[in-house]
C-alpha positions in Angstrom: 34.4 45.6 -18.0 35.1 42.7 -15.7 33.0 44.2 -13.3 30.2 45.1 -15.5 30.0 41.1 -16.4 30.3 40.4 -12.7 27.3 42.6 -12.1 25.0 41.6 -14.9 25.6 37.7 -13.6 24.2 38.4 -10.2 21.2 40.6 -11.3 20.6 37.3 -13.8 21.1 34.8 -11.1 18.8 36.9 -8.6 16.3 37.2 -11.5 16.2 33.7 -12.7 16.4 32.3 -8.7 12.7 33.1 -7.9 11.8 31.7 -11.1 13.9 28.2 -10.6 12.2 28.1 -6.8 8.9 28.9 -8.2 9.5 25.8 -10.4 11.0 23.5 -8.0 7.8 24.1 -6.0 5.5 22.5 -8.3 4.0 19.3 -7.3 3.7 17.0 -10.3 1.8 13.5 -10.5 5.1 11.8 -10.1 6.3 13.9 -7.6 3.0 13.4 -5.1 3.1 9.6 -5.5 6.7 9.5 -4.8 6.0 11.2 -1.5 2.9 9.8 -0.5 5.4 6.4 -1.1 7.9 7.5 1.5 5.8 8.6 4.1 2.9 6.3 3.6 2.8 4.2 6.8 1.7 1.2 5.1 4.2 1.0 3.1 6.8 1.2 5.9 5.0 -1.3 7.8 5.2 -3.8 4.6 9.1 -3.0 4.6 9.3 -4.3 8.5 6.9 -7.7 7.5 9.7 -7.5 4.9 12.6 -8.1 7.2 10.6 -10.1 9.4 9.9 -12.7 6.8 13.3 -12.8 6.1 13.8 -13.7 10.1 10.9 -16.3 9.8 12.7 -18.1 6.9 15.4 -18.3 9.0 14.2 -19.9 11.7 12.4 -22.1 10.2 15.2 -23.5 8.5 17.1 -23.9 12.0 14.1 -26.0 13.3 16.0 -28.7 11.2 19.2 -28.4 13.5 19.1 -30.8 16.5 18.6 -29.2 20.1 21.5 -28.9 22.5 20.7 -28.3 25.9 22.8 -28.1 29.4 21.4 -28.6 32.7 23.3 -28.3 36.7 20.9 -29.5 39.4 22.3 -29.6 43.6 20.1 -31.1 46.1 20.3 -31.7 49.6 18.8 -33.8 51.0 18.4 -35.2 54.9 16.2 -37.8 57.2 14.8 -40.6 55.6 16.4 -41.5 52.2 18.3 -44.3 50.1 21.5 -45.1 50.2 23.1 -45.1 46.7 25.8 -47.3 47.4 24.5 -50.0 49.4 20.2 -49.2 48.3 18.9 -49.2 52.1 17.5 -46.7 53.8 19.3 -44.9 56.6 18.7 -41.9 58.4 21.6 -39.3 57.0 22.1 -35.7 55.2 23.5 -35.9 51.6 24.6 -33.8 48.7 23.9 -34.7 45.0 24.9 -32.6 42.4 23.9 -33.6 38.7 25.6 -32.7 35.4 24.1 -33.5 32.1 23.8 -32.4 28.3 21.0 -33.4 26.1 21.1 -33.6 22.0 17.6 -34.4 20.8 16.5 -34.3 16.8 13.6 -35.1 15.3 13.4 -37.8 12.5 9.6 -37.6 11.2 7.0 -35.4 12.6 4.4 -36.2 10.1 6.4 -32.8 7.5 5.8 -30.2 10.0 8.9 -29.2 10.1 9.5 -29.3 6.5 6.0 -27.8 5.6 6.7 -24.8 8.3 9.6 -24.3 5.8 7.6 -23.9 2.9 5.4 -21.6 4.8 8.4 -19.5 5.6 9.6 -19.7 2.0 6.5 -18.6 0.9 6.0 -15.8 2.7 9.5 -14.4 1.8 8.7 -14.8 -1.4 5.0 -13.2 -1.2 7.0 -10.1 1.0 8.0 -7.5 -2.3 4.8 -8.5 -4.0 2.7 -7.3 -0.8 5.4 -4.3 -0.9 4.6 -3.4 -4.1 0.3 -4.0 -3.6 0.9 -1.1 -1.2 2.8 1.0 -3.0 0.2 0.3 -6.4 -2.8 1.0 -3.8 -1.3 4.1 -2.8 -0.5 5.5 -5.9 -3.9 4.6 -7.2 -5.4 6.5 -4.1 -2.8 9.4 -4.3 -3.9 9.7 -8.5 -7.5 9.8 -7.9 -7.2 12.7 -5.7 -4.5 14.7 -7.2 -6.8 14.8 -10.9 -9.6 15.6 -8.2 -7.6 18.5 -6.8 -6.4 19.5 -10.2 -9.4 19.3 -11.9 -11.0 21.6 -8.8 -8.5 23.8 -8.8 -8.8 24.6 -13.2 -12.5 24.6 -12.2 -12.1 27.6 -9.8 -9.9 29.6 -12.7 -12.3 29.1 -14.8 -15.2 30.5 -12.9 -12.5 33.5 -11.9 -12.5 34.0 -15.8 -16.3 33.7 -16.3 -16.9 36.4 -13.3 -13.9 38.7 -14.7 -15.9 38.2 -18.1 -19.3 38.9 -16.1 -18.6 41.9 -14.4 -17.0 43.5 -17.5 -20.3 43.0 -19.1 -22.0 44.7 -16.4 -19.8 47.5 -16.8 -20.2 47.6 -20.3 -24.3 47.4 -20.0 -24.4 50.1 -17.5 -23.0 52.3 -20.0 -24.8 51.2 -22.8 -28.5 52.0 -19.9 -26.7 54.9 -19.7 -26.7 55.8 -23.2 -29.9 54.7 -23.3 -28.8 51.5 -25.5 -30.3 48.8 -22.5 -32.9 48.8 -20.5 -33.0 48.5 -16.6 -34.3 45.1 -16.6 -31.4 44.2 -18.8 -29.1 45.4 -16.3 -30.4 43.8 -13.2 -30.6 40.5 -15.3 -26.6 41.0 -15.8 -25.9 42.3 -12.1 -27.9 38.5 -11.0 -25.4 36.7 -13.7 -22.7 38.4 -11.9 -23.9 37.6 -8.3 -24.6 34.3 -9.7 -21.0 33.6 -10.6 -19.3 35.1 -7.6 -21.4 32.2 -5.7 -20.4 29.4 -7.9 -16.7 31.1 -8.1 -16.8 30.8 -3.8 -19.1 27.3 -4.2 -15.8 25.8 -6.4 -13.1 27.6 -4.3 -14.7 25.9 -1.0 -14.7 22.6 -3.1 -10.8 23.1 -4.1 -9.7 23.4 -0.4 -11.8 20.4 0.3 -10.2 18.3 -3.1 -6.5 19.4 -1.5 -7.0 18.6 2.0 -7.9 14.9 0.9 -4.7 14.9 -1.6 -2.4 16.1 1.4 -4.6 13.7 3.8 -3.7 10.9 0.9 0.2 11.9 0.7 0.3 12.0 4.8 1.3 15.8 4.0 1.3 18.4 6.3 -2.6 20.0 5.9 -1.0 23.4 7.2 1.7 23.0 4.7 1.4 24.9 0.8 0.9 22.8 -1.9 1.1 23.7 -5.2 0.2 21.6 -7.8 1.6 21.5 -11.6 -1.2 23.4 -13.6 -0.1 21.5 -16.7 -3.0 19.0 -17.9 -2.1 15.0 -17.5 -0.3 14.1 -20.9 0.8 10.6 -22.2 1.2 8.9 -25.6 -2.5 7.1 -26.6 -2.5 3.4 -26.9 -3.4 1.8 -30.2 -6.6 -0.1 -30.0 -4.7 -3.0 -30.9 -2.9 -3.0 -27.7 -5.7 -2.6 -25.7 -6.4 -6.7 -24.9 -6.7 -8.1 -21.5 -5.1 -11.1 -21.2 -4.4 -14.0 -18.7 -0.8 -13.6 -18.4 -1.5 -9.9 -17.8 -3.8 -10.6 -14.7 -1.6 -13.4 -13.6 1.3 -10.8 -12.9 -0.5 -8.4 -10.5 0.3 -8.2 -7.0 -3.0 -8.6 -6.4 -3.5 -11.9 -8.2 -0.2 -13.0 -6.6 -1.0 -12.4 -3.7 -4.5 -14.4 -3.6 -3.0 -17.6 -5.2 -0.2 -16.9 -2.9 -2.7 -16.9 0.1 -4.0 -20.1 -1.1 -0.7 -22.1 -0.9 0.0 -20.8 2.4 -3.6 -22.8 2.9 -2.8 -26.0 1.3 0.8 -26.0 3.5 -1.5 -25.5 6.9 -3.6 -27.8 5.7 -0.5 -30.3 5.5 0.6 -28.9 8.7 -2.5 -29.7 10.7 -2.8 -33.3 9.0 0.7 -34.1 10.0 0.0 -33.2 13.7 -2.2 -36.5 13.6 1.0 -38.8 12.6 3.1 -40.2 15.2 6.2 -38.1 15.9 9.6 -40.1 16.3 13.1 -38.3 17.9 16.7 -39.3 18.7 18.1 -38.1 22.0 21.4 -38.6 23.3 23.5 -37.3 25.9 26.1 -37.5 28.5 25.6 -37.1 32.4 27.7 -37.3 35.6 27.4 -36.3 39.3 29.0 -35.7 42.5 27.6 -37.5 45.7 28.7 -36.7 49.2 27.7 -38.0 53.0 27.7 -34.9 54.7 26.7 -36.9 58.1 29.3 -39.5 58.3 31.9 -37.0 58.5 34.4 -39.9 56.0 36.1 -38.5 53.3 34.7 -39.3 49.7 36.3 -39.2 46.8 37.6 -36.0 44.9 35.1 -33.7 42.9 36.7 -34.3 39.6 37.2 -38.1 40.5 33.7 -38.7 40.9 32.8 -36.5 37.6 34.8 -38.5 35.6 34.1 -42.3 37.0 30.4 -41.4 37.3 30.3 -40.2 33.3 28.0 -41.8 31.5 26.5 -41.9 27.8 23.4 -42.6 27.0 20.8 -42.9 23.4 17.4 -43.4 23.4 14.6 -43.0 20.6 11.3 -41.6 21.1 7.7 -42.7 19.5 5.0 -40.7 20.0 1.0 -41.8 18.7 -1.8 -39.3 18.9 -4.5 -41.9 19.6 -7.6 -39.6 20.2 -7.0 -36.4 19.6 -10.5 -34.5 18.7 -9.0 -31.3 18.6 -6.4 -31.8 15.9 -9.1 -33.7 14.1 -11.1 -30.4 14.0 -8.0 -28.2 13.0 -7.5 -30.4 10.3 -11.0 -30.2 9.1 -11.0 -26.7 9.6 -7.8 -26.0 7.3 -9.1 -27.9 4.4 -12.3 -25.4 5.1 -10.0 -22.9 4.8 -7.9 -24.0 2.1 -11.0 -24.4 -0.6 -12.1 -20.5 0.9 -8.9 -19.4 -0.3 -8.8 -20.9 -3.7 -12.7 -19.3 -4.1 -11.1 -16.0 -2.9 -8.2 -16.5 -5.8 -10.9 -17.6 -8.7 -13.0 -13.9 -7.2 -9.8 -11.9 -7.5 -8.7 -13.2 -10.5 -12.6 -11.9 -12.0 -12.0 -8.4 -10.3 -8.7 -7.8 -11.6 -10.6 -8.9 -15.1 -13.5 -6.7 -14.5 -11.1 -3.8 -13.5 -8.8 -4.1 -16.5 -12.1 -4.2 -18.9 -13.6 -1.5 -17.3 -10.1 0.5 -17.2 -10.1 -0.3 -21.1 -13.7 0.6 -21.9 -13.5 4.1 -19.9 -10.1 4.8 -21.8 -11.7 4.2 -25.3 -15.0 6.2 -23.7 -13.3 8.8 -22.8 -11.0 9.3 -25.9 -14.0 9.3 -27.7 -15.7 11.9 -26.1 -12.5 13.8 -25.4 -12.4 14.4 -29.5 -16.4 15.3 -29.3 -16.1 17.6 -26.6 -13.1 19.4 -28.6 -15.3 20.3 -31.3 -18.1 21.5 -28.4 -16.0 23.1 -27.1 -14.9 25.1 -29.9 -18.6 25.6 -31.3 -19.7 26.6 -27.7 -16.7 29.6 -28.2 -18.1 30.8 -31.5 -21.4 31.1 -30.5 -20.9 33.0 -26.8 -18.3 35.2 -28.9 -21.4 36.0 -31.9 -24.1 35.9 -29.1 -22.1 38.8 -27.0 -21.5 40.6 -30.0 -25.5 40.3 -30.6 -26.4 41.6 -27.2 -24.0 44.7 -27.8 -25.5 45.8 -30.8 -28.7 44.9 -29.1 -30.5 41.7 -31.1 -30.2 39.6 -28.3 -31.5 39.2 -24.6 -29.2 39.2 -21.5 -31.1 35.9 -20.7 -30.3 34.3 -23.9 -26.6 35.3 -23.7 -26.3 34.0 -19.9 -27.4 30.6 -21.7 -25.0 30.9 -24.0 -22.5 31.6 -21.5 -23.6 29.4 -18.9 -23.2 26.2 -22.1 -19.7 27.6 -22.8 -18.1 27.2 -19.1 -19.6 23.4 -18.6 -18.8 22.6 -22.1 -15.2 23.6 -21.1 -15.3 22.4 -17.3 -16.5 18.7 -19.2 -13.9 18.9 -21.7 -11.6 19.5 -18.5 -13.0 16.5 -16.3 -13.1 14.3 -19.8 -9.2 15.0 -20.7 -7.8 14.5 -16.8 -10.2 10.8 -16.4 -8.5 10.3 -19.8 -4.7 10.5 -18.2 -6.0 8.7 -15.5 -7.0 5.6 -17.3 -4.5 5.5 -19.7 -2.0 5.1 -16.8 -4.4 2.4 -15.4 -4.5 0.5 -19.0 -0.5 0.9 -19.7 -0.3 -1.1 -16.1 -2.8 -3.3 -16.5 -2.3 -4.4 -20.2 1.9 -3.3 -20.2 2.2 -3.7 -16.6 4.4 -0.1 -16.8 4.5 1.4 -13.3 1.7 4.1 -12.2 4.5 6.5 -10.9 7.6 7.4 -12.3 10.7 7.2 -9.7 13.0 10.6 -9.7 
C-alpha cells in the first residue's frame, strides 16, 4: 500500500512539474519591468552617480578642514654665494637642508566653499530621484512595448482562428459545389478569402517577431533567448471619475519635476559661486621651519644635526589678502551663470506644463478608452451574431460568399479593436494611478 502511495506521488509530481515550469515561464508585465530594471544600463549607471554623489558631498565638506602640508628640500651649493653667518660673499661649497610644515585655512572666499557645499548637498539629494526617473522611463518604455508585443501576438491567434474558420468553409462549400448547392464562382471567391487570410495570418506573424524583438531590445534580453509572454489581458481596478483630478501637489512630486527645479538650484548656487570668485579671498597660514647648514670647504666642524634643527626652529603666522582687480573673465562667468540660471527656471516652468499636459492627456485617453472599451463590447457582440446568422445564410444559400467575407472581415477588426482598446486601457490606467496616486508602474516581486 505504501508503495502504491509512493508511486502515485511521483507520477503526480512528474505530471504537475511541466505544468509548474510552463507557468514559471510566463513573462508577466511586472515580471519584464523588473528585469528590464536590473539589467538596464542606465539604471546602473544612476546607481554609480549615486555613490559618487555621496563621495562629492564628502569632499566638499573636507574643503572646510585646513591644509597640512610637509616639505624636505637639500641644496648644494658652490662658487660664488653668501655667507649666512657673517652676509659676505666668499668663494666656498655649502650644504642647506630645509625642514618645514605649512597649515593654511581659508577664512572668506567670497561662499565658495560653503556654496560648493550646497552644490554637493544638492546633488546627493537629487541622486534617488534621478534613480528613480530612470527606473519610471524604463518601465514606461518596457510597458509600451510589452502591450505592443501582446497585443501582436492575440492579433496573430486571432487571424490563426479566422483562417482555421476560412478553410473550413472552403471545405464545406466544396462539398456543397459538389452537391450542386454552390456555384464555382462561389468557391473561388472562398479559396481568395482563404488565401487572403493566410497572407494577413504571415503579415501579423512577421509583425509579432518584430513587436518582441523591440520588447527584448527594451528589457536588454537576450534576442536569441524564448520569451513567452502572459497571454492573460492587462487587468486593474477602474478609477472613479472622482479621482481622476490633476493637481499641483501631484506634479510637484514627480521625479521629473524634481529634477528640473532641482536643476535650477544647482543654477542659482553656480551663480553664487561665480559671483563670489570676484570677492577678495583672505587665509591664515602658519607653520614651523628649521634647517641644517654645513661648510663643506672649510673642513671645521659645525654643530650637530639635531643641534642645528632644534636652535634653527622657528614659528611663524601670516594672513593672506587677495583682490581680483580686473578680472574680465570671471566677470563673463558670472554673467553667464545668471544666463544660465533664468534658462533653468524656464526649463522648470516647461516641465512642470509637460508633466500637466501628460497627466491630462493620460486622464482624457483613460476616460476615452473606457468609453469606447464598453461600446466596442456591445460591437463586438453584435458583430458575433451577425457573422454566426450571415454563415448560417450562406449554407442554406440566401447569401453571397462576398457578403459573408464582409461580414467576417467586420467581425475580426471589431475584435482586434476591442483588443487594442482594452490593453491602451491597462496602459493608461497604470499611467493615471501614478500620476494622480503616484502608485508605482511596476510591481516589485
Amino acid at each position: 500500500m505504501l508503495a502504491m502511495k509512493y508511486i502515485v506521488t511521483i507520477i503526480l509530481s512528474l505530471s504537475i512539474r511541466p505544468l509548474v515550469a510552463a507557468a514559471q515561464q510566463q513573462w508577466t508585465l511586472d515580471r519584464c519591468v523588473g528585469y528590464a530594471l536590473e539589467h538596464s544600463t542606465e539604471v546602473r549607471r544612476q546607481a554609480v552617480e549615486q555613490r559618487q554623489a555621496q563621495v562629492d558631498y564628502r569632499t566638499a565638506l573636507l574643503d572646510f578642514l585646513p591644509g597640512v602640508s610637509a616639505g624636505v628640500s637639500g641644496q648644494y651649493s658652490w662658487g660664488r654665494n653668501i655667507d649666512p653667518e657673517t652676509n659676505t660673499y666668499n668663494n666656498v661649497t655649502t650644504f642647506n637642508n630645509n625642514y618645514s610644515i605649512t597649515a593654511s585655512m581659508v577664512l572668506f572666499d567670497g561662499g565658495r566653499t560653503w556654496n560648493a557645499l550646497r552644490r554637493a548637498r544638492l546633488a546627493r539629494r537629487l541622486a534617488p530621484t534621478n534613480m528613480q526617473k530612470a527606473k519610471d522611463d524604463k518601465a514606461i518604455d518596457v510597458m509600451q512595448k510589452y502591450v505592443d508585443a501582446v497585443y501582436a501576438a492575440r492579433v496573430v491567434e486571432l487571424m490563426e482562428e479566422k483562417l482555421r474558420d476560412s478553410e473550413a468553409l472552403l471545405a464545406k462549400t466544396r462539398v456543397l459545389h459538389e452537391l450542386g448547392e454552390k456555384s464555382r464562382p462561389e468557391v473561388v471567391q472562398v479559396e481568395s478569402q482563404v488565401a487572403e487570410d493566410g497572407y494577413n495570418l504571415l503579415h501579423q506573424q512577421n509583425a509579432a517577431r518584430t513587436a518582441m524583438l523591440a520588447l527584448k531590445s527594451a528589457m536588454d534580453y537576450p534576442a536569441a533567448d524564448s520569451l513567452t509572454l502572459c497571454s492573460e489581458l492587462l487587468a486593474a481596478t477602474p478609477l472613479p471619475a472622482a479621482g481622476c483630478a490633476v493637481t499641483d501637489a501631484c506634479i510637484a512630486s514627480k521625479p521629473a519635476m524634481v529634477i528640473a527645479e532641482g536643476n535650477a538650484e544647482r543654477a542659482r548656487i553656480n551663480w553664487k559661486m561665480q559671483r563670489g570668485a570676484l570677492l577678495p579671498r583672505l587665509s591664515l597660514s602658519g607653520g614651523v621651519s628649521t634647517n641644517y647648514y654645513e661648510n663643506v670647504t672649510s673642513g671645521q666642524a659645525v654643530a650637530a644635526f639635531r643641534s642645528q634643527l632644534r636652535n634653527n626652529l622657528g614659528e611663524y603666522l601670516y594672513l593672506s589678502l587677495s583682490v581680483p582687480i580686473f578680472s574680465p573673465g570671471d566677470w563673463q562667468s558670472a554673467r553667464r551663470a545668471v544666463a544660465d540660471y533664468y534658462i533653468a527656471r524656464l526649463d522648470a516652468e516647461d516641465a512642470r506644463r509637460q508633466l500637466r499636459d501628460e497627466a491630462e492627456q493620460a486622464v482624457a485617453d483613460y476616460r476615452g478608452y473606457l468609453k469606447e472599451a464598453e461600446s466596442l463590447r456591445r460591437r463586438v457582440a453584435s458583430d458575433s451574431l451577425a457573422y454566426r446568422l450571415s454563415r448560417r445564410k450562406y449554407e442554406e444559400g440566401m447569401l453571397s460568399a462576398l457578403d459573408l467575407h464582409e461580414t467576417a472581415q467586420a467581425y475580426t477588426e471589431s475584435r482586434i479593436t476591442l483588443l487594442q482598446t482594452r490593453l491602451l486601457l491597462a496602459i493608461r490606467l497604470k499611467l493615471v494611478r501614478y500620476y494622480i496616486n503616484n502608485e508605482p508602474l511596476w510591481t516589485s516581486n
